[in-house]
Every structure is written in structure tokens, then in C-alpha cells.
N, C-alpha and C positions, 0 to 999 in steps of 0.2 A: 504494500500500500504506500502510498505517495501522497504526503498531508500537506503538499507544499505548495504554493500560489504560482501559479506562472508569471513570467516576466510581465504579460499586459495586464494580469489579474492583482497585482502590486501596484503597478502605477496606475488603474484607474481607482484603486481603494484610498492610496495615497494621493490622488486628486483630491475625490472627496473628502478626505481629513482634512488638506488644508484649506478648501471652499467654506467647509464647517465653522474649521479654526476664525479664519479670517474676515466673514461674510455675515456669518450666522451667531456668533456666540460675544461679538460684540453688539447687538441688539439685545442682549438678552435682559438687563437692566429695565431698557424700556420697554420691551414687553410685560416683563412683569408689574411693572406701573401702569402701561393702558391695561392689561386684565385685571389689575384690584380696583381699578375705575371701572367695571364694567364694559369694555371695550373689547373691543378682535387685538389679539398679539401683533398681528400683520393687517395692514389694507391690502386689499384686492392689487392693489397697483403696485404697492411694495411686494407681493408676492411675483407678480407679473416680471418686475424688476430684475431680480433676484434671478428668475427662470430662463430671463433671455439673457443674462451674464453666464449662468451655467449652461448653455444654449449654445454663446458663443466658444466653448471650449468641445461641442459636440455633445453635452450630458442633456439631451432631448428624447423622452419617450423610452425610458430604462427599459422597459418588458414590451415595448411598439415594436413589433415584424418592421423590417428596414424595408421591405416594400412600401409602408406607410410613413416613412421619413421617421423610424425609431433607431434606436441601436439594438433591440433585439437582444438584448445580455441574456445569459445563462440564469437560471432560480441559483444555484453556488452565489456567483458575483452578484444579483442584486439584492439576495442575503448580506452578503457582506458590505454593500451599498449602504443598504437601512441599518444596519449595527453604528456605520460612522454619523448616519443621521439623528441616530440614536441620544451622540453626545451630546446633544443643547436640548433643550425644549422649546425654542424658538421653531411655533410650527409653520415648515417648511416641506415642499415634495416639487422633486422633479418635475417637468412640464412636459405636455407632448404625450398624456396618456390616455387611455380610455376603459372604461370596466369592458373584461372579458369577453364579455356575452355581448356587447355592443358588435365585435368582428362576428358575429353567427347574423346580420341586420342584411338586406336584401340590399341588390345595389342600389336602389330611391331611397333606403331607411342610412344607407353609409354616407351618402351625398348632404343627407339632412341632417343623422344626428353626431354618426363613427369620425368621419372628417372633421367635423367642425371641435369637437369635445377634444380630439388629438389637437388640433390647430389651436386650442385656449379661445375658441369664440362661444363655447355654450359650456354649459355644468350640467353634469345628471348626477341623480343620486338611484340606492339602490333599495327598492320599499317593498320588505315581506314581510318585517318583524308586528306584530299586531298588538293590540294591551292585554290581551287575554291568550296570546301565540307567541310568546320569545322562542327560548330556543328548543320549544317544538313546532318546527318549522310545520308540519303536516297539516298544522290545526288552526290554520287563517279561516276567517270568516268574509272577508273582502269579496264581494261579488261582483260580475259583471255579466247584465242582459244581454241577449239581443234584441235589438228593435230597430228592425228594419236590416239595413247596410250596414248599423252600429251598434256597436256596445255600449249600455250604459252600466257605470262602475259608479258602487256606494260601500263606504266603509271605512278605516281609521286605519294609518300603520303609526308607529309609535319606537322613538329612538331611533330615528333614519338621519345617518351619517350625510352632513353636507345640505340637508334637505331645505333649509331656511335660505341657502344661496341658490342651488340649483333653476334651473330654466326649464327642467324636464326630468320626467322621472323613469323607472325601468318598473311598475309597479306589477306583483303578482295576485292575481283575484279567481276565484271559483267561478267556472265559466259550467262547468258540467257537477252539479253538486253530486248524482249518482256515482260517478266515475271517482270524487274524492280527489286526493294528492298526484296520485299517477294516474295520469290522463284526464284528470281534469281542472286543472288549474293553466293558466295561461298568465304567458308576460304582454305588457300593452306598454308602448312607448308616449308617454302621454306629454305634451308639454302645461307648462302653468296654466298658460295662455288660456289652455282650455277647460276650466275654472275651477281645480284644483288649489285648496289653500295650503300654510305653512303654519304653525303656531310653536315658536322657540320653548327648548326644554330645559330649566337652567338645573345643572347640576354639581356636584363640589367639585369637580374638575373643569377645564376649560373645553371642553369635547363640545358642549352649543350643538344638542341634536335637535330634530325637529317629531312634531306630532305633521303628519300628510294627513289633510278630511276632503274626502271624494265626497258629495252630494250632487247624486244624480248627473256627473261629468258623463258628459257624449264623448266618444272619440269614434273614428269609422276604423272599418276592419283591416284598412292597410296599417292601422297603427300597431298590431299584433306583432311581435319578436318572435322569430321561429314559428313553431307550427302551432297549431293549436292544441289547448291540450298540453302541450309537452313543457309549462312554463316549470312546473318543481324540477326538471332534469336542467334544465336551465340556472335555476338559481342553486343549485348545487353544487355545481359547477363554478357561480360566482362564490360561493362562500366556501369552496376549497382550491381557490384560486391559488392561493399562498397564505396558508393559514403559518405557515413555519417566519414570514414576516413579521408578524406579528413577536413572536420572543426576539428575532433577529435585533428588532429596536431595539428592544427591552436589554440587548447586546450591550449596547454603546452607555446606555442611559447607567448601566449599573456599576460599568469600568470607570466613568466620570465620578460616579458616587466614590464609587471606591481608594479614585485617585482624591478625591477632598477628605475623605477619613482620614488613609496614611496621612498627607500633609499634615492635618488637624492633630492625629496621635503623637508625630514627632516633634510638634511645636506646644500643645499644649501640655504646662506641667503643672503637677498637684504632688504636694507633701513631695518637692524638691528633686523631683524626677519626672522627665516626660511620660505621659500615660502610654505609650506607646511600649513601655517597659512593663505594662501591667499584662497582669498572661489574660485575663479575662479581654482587654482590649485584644490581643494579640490574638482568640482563638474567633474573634470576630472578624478579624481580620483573615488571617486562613480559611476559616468558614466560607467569608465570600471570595475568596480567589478560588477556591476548588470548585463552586457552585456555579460561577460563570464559567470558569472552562468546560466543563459538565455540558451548560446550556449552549457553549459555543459547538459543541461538536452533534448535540442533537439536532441541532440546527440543518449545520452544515447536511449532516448526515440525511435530513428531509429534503432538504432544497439538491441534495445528491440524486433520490431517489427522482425527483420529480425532470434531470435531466436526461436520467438515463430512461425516461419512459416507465419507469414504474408507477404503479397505485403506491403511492405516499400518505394515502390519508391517518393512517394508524401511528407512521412517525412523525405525523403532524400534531396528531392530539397531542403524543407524546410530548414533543418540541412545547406546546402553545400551553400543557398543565403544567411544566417541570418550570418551564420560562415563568408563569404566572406567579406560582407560590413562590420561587425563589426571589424573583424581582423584588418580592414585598418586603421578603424578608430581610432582603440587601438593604433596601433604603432605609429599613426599621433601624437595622444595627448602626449606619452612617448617622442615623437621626440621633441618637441613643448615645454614640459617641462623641456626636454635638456636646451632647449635653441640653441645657436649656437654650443655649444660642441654635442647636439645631430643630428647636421647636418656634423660634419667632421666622419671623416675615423677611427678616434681613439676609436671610439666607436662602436658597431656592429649592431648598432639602425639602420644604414642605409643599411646594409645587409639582416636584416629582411623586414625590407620597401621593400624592391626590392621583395624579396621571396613572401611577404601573398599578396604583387598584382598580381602575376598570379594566385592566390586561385579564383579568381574573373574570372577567362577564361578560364582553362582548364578544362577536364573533364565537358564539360557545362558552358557555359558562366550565369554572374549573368540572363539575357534576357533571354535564354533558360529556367531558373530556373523557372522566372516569368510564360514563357508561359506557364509552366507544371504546374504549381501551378493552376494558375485562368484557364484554361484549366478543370480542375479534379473539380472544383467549381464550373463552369459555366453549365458545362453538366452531373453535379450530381454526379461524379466517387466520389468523397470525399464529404461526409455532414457538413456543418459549425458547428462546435464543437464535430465533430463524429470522430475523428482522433486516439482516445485511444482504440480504440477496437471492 
């Protein structure tokens, strides 16, 4: 085995460090001053900014097929992409992309929604999640008639990522209630326009998701994604797109932590010797360096699987519960270490705390993870130490 980065796989991880360094984590200050004001960390336009300077270096459309003006990376490197993103919380993302299931869109649905969403002229967001359907995905209530040439869609999704900015939604609704989940559920490309509200969700992290309310929205049948019917295969596909992304951040975000701890333990001293000398510091210390290298290589090890063409989803749970709990308990210990100064506002140890606890809920809660795990174990899908190949 060969755990070593190739020459391009270095220097483009090593770009993004110092875009980070240099770009991102001197804003960091004032973001945390506009979000305790209630405000976006970033404008629209500062983000736009930002996109077309990493733009000009080629970093446009990380996981965009280079038919589509992307670079096409590897799941490996754009793991390792999101780890160095990972370091700031100045929220930042590549430009030039599009969800998934947008490239399954006909050629009129790519002209209208695929092109424009890679080119940064529209926003979509992606709406299954329901108030009564997190993450049992099977059990939306969201319907849509037909009447006539069109569907009319009524119904609520709730914590939809991006939904308060977006311009258009990818939304899934019960089109065949007999048929249920498989084969009968359908995606419908709707924009606002066609009179679909937003109502912001505030919650203790800076995430700002939205509630979507459908009342009696028309859209006609070309607005349909894929076939009919076949929308839960569809968003399945969206929500195991790179679920192994998700800890990938949680990479960066916990090596940063970790680097403010040491700092902290070798300068702060109590009863005449740095704490850093204290074994209890010290085994907190150990603790999170074996815990991230741990979660660096489950990582790796998913976004592996997923280049070589394999079903990755089982080393994905994997990747996104080991990533979730450990994450928290990184920041706990750095926070812990603080002391009382890693409990005020002057520091940004408790911005993070707030952020790597929803790593624990969304996109599959830590209990989903479990079920899929000892699920794939119990009934043979996965063989106890059969995981590598």
C-alpha cells in the first residue's frame, strides 16, 4: 500500500492551505462580529469575490466533469480539499458547482437550471427533509397532483440547507401515494418565482436553514427531474453524494483546534509550570492527535472506495459517526483547556462548539449512522474485517 500524495495531489492541497491561510482566516475577526450582530459571515458578493480569485488560479467546480468547465478532482483530493477548508470557519466553498442530480436534468432542464447554478447565476437548494420526516427519509408527506398538464405541490420541508437564498428548489413530493417511496415519489425542479415561500430557521449555530411552504404551487410536467416516480432513487443519490465530506471538514477544523490547545498548554502556566506538563493536559492532548489521524484515514479510506467504483456507503457512515462524536469531543477538550477564557466570546472555540455539533444531525443523524452500520453487519451486507476491498 502507498499512503503517499502524488506530486499534483500536494500542490493542489498546498494551494488550498495557503488561499485558507491568506484569504480566509484573516476575515475571521469580522465574521464573527457580523454573526453576533445577526448578520451573514460573508455577502453574496464577498463570496462571489473570493470565488473568482480562487477561479483565477483554476480552483472552479472541484467535483464539475471538465466537460462542464470543472476540474473534475478525485473524492481522495477533494476530501483532502474540504479538510484544509476545514481550518477557519469563515464560511467559504469553491464556485462552479452544482448538486449531483442536477447532471441527470434533460438538455432544456441543463440550459435552464445545470449551467446557470455551475456559472454562479442561480442557487438551488435541496428539499426532502419534512417536520415530521428527518432522517426517515421514506416518510414525506409532501404531495403533488395532477391537474391537467400540471402538478400541483402542497406541503412543508423543514431545515433545507441554502433555502432562504436559493432561486429554485430540487423538491421531493408523493406523486403516487399507492406506490409509496419506490416509485412513487418524484423530484420537481420548481423555481421561487412560482410561488413557493422561505421562512429562516435560527438556530445556535450559524447554518440559517430555511422552512420551504408549497401552497397549492402549479409547476407543469416538464419541471419533473428524471422520471417519474423514480425521485427517492434520486435523492439518494444526492444525500450519498459524499457523505465522507462531511468529517473531511471536521479534518481541518479539529487540527486548528488542536494547534490552539498545544500553543495554549505550553504558554499557559499555573503553580509555576506550564500546564502543558500536566499528564491530564497531556493525555488530552494524545487523545486528540490519535483521534484525528483515526478520522483522517476513515476518511481517506471512503472517498478511496468511492474512486475506485465501489458502494462506499457503509465506510461512509462509518467516516461521518466516528468524525461526528470525535469532532465534539476535540473541541470539548481544547475548550476545557481554555479554561474559562475558552468559554467566552473572545475566542472562537465556542463558534466551533456550536458548528461540529450539528456534524452529529444533519445529513444523518449519529443513530441513523449506527443503524446502517450494525444493519450491513447483522445481515451480512458488510463482513467483519472485509471492509478494504
Amino acid at each position: 500500500m502507498d499512503f503517499s500524495l502524488s506530486v499534483e495531489e500536494r500542490e493542489i492541497r498546498d494551494w488550498v492551505r495557503t488561499f485558507v491561510q491568506r484569504e480566509l482566516v484573516p476575515r475571521e475577526q469580522e465574521v464573527l462580529r457580523r454573526e453576533r450582530a445577526g448578520r451573514p459571515g460573508l455577502t453574496p458578493d464577498e463570496t462571489q469575490e473570493l470565488q473568482f480569485k480562487a477561479k483565477e488560479s483554476g480552483f472552479w467546480g472541484v467535483q464539475t466533469p471538465e466537460e462542464y468547465g470543472g476540474m473534475g478532482l478525485s473524492a481522495v483530493m477533494t476530501a483532502l480539499l474540504e479538510a484544509e477548508l476545514g481550518r477557519t470557519f469563515v464560511p467559504f466553498r469553491f464556485g462552479g458547482s452544482a448538486d449531483n442530480i442536477l447532471f441527470y436534468a434533460n438538455e432544456e432542464q441543463k440550459q435552464e437550471y445545470l449551467l446557470p447554478t455551475i456559472e454562479g447565476k442561480r442557487r438551488s437548494c435541496f428539499a426532502i427533509t419534512e417536520p415530521g420526516a428527518g432522517s426517515d427519509a421514506k416518510a414525506i408527506r409532501t404531495t403533488a397532483r395532477k391537474d391537467g398538464s400540471d402538478w400541483i405541490i402542497n406541503g412543508e420541508k423543514t431545515f433545507i440547507t441554502g433555502g432562504n437564498e436559493a432561486d429554485f428548489t430540487m423538491v421531493f413530493a408523493i406523486t403516487d401515494p399507492e406506490k409509496g417511496a419506490d416509485g412513487g415519489v418524484t423530484c420537481f425542479l420548481v423555481d421561487r418565482d412560482m410561488g413557493w415561500r422561505s421562512e429562516y430557521i435560527d438556530t445556535m449555530g450559524e447554518w440559517g436553514p430555511a422552512s420551504l411552504i408549497f401552497d397549492n404551487v402549479r409547476v407543469p410536467e416538464r419541471q419533473i427531474l428524471g422520471e417519474l416516480g423514480q425521485g427517492f432513487r434520486l435523492a439518494m443519490q444526492w444525500i450519498g453524494r459524499g457523505r465522507y465530506l462531511l468529517p473531511a471538514h471536521a479534518i481541518g477544523s479539529c487540527e486548528r483546534l488542536l494547534s490552539m490547545a498545544i500553543e495554549h498548554a505550553n504558554t499557559r502556566e499555573t503553580f509555576g509550570a506550564p500546564i502543558a506538563e500536566r499528564q491530564a493536559i497531556q493525555w488530552m492532548i494524545a487523545d486528540s492527535g490519535v483521534e484525528i489521524e483515526a478520522l483522517r484515514w476513515l476518511v481517506l479510506h471512503a472517498a478511496w472506495q468511492v474512486d475506485a467504483g465501489m458502494d462506499s456507503r457503509h465506510a461512509q457512515s462509518i467516516a461521518k459517526l466516528y468524525g461526528g462524536v470525535r469532532a465534539n469531543e476535540i473541541v470539548d477538550r481544547v475548550l476545557q483547556i481554555h479554561g474559562g477564557m475558552g468559554y467566552t466570546r473572545e475566542l472562537p472555540i465556542e463558534r466551533w462548539y456550536r458548528e461540529l455539533r450539528l456534524l452529529r444531525i444533519y445529513e444523518g443523524t449519529d443513530e441513523i449512522q449506527r443503524r446502517t452500520i450494525a444493519r450491513n453487519l447483522l445481515k451480512g451486507h458488510v463482513k467483519v474485517g472485509g471492509t478494504l476491498g
